[in-house]
C-alpha positions as CSV (number, residue, x, y, z in Angstrom):
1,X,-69.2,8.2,42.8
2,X,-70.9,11.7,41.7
3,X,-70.9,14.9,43.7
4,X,-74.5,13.9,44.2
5,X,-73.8,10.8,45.9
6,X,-71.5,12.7,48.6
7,X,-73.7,15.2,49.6
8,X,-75.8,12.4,51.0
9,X,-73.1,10.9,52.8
10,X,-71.8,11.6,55.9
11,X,-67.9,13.3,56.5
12,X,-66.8,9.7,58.0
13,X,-68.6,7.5,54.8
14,X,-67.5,9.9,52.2
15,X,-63.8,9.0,53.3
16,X,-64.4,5.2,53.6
17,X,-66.1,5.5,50.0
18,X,-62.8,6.6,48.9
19,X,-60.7,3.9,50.8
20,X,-62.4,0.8,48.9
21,X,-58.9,-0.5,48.0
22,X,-58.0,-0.7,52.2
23,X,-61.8,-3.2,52.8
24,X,-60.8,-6.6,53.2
25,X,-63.6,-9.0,53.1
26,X,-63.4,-12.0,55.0
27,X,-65.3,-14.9,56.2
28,X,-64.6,-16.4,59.7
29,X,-66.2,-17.9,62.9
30,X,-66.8,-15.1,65.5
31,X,-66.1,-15.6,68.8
32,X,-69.4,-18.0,69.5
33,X,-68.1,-20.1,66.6
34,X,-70.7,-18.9,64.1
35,X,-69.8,-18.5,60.6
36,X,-70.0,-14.7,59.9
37,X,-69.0,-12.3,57.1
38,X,-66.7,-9.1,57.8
39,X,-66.0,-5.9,55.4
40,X,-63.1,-4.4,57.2
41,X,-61.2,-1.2,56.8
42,X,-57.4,-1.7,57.4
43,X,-55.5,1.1,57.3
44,X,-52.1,0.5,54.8
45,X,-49.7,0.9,58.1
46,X,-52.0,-2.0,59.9
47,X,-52.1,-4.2,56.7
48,X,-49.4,-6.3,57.1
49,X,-49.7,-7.0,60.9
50,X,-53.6,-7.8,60.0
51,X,-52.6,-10.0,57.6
52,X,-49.7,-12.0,59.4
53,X,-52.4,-12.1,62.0
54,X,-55.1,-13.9,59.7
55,X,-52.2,-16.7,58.9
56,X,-50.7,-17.4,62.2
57,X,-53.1,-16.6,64.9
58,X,-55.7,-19.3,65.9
59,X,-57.9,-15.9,66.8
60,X,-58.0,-12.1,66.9
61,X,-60.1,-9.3,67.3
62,X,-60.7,-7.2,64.3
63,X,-61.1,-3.9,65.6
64,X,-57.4,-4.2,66.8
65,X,-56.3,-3.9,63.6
66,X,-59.6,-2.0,61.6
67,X,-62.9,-0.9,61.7
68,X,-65.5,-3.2,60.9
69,X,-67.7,-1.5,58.6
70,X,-70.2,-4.6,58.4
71,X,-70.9,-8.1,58.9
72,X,-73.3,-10.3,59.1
73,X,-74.3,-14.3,60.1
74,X,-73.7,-16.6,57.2
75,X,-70.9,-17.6,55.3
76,X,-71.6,-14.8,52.1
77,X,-73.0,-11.2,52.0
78,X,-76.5,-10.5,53.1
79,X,-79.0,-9.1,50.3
80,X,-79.3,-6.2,53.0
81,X,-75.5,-5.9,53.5
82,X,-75.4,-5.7,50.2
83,X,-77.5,-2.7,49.6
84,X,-76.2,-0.8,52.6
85,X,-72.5,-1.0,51.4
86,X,-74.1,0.7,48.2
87,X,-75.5,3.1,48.9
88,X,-73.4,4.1,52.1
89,X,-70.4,3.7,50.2
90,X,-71.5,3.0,46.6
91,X,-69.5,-0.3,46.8
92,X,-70.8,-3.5,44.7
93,X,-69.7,-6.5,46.3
């Protein structure tokens, strides 16, 4: 990520650029049992509960343990997902 890059990006997206390592991407059925894809931002302290909490519970809400940074319907990235984790936060996924 260039110098370039953050100027465009806001405070709050210039320090998820730099947490790529905490996203956890995940496919799951949201709460109207449609298949839907998840990038998450887990804090380290919140990993392990999140992940127990994937394992062992039959449901949970995400934003009790993260931030959702974006989703959408389907069971893979979206082309436009794609693009907007790019060049918001200049992942590849």
């Amino acid at each position: 990520m260039s110098e370039e890059d953050d100027k465009k990006r806001s405070f709050v997206d210039q320090i998820i650029a730099k947490k790529g390592h905490l996203i956890h991407k995940l496919k799951a059925k949201d709460s109207t049992g449609r298949w839907a894809y998840y990038f998450v931002l887990v804090e380290a302290p919140r990993e392990q509960a999140f992940l127990t909490s994937l394992k062992t519970e039959e449901s949970i809400d995400l934003e009790d343990y993260g931030k959702v940074i974006a989703s959408n319907y389907g069971e893979e990235p979206s082309e436009e997902v794609r693009k907007m984790l790019k060049e918001k936060y200049g992942f590849d996924v």
